[in-house]
N, C-alpha and C positions, 0 to 999 in steps of 0.2 A: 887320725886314730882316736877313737872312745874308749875312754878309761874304763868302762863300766861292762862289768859280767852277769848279766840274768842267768835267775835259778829260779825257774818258774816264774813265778808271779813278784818276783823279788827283784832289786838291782842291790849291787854294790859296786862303790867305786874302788878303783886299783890303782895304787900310786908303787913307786918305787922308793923303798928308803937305800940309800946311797951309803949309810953307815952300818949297817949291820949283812947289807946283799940279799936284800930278801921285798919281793913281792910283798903288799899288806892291799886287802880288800876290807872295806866297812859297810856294812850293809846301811840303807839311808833310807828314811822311813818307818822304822822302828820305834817300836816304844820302848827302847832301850837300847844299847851296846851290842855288836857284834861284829868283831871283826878278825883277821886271821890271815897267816902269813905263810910262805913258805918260796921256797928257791927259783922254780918254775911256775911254768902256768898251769900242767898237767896237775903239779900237787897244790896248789892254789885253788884249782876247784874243786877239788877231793875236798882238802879244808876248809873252804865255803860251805859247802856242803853239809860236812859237820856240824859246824858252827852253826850253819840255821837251824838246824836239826834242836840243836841243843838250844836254843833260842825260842825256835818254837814249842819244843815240851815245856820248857819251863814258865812259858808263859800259859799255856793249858794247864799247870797243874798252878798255878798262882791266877787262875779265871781272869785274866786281862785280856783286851787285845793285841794284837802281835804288831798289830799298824799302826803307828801314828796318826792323830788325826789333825788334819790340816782343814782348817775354817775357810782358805781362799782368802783373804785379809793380812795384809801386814803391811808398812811402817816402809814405806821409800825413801832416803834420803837423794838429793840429787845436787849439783851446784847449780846456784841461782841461775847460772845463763842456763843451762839446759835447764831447766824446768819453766823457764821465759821459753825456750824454743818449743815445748812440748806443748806450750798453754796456746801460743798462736798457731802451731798444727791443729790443734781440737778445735779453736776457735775457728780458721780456713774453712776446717770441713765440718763444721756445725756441730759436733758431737762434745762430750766431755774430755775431758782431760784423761780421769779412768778408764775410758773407751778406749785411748788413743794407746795406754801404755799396756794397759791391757794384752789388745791387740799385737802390738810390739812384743809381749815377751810371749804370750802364746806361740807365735810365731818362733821366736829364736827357742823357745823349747822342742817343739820341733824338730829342730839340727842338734835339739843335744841326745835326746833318746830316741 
């Protein structure tokens, strides 16, 4: 099962909070907050719905863009052995390191959206 409901050109992820009984979707990729709750799944997208709605006016009448933007760059931590194991895979098959991980999460993105 994928947590995630498109609305458009949009995802948001949907989790369960267990204390209150209610569905909550955050939309991810934003340049800013938006997120929105309700009992079911039927009113769950109604109020996605909304909520982008209101997310995206407000970001036309504040001249921003509505997207986040992401450079493709960030800041991997890994434990020493696996990062020994990643450095002799790119080494094996002659490429970088970058290549290799790269590659790897391309891949497992994939199976997520």
């Amino acid at each position: 099962m994928r947590n995630i409901m498109k609305f458009g050109e949009y995802e948001a992820v949907i989790s369960f909070d267990p204390e209150i009984s209610m569905f909550r979707g955050e939309f991810v990729g934003l340049n800013g907050g938006a997120d929105f709750y309700a009992d079911n799944i039927r009113k769950l997208r109604k109020e996605g719905e909304t909520s982008l709605r209101v997310f995206l006016d407000l970001a036309k009448e504040k001249k921003i863009s509505p997207r986040k933007h992401f450079s493709g760059q960030f800041v991997l931590r890994l434990k020493p052995e696996v990062h020994k194991k990643y450095a002799l895979l790119a080494k094996a098959h002659n490429t970088s390191l970058n290549k290799i991980l790269s590659q790897t999460l391309e891949q497992a993105a994939e199976d997520i959206v």
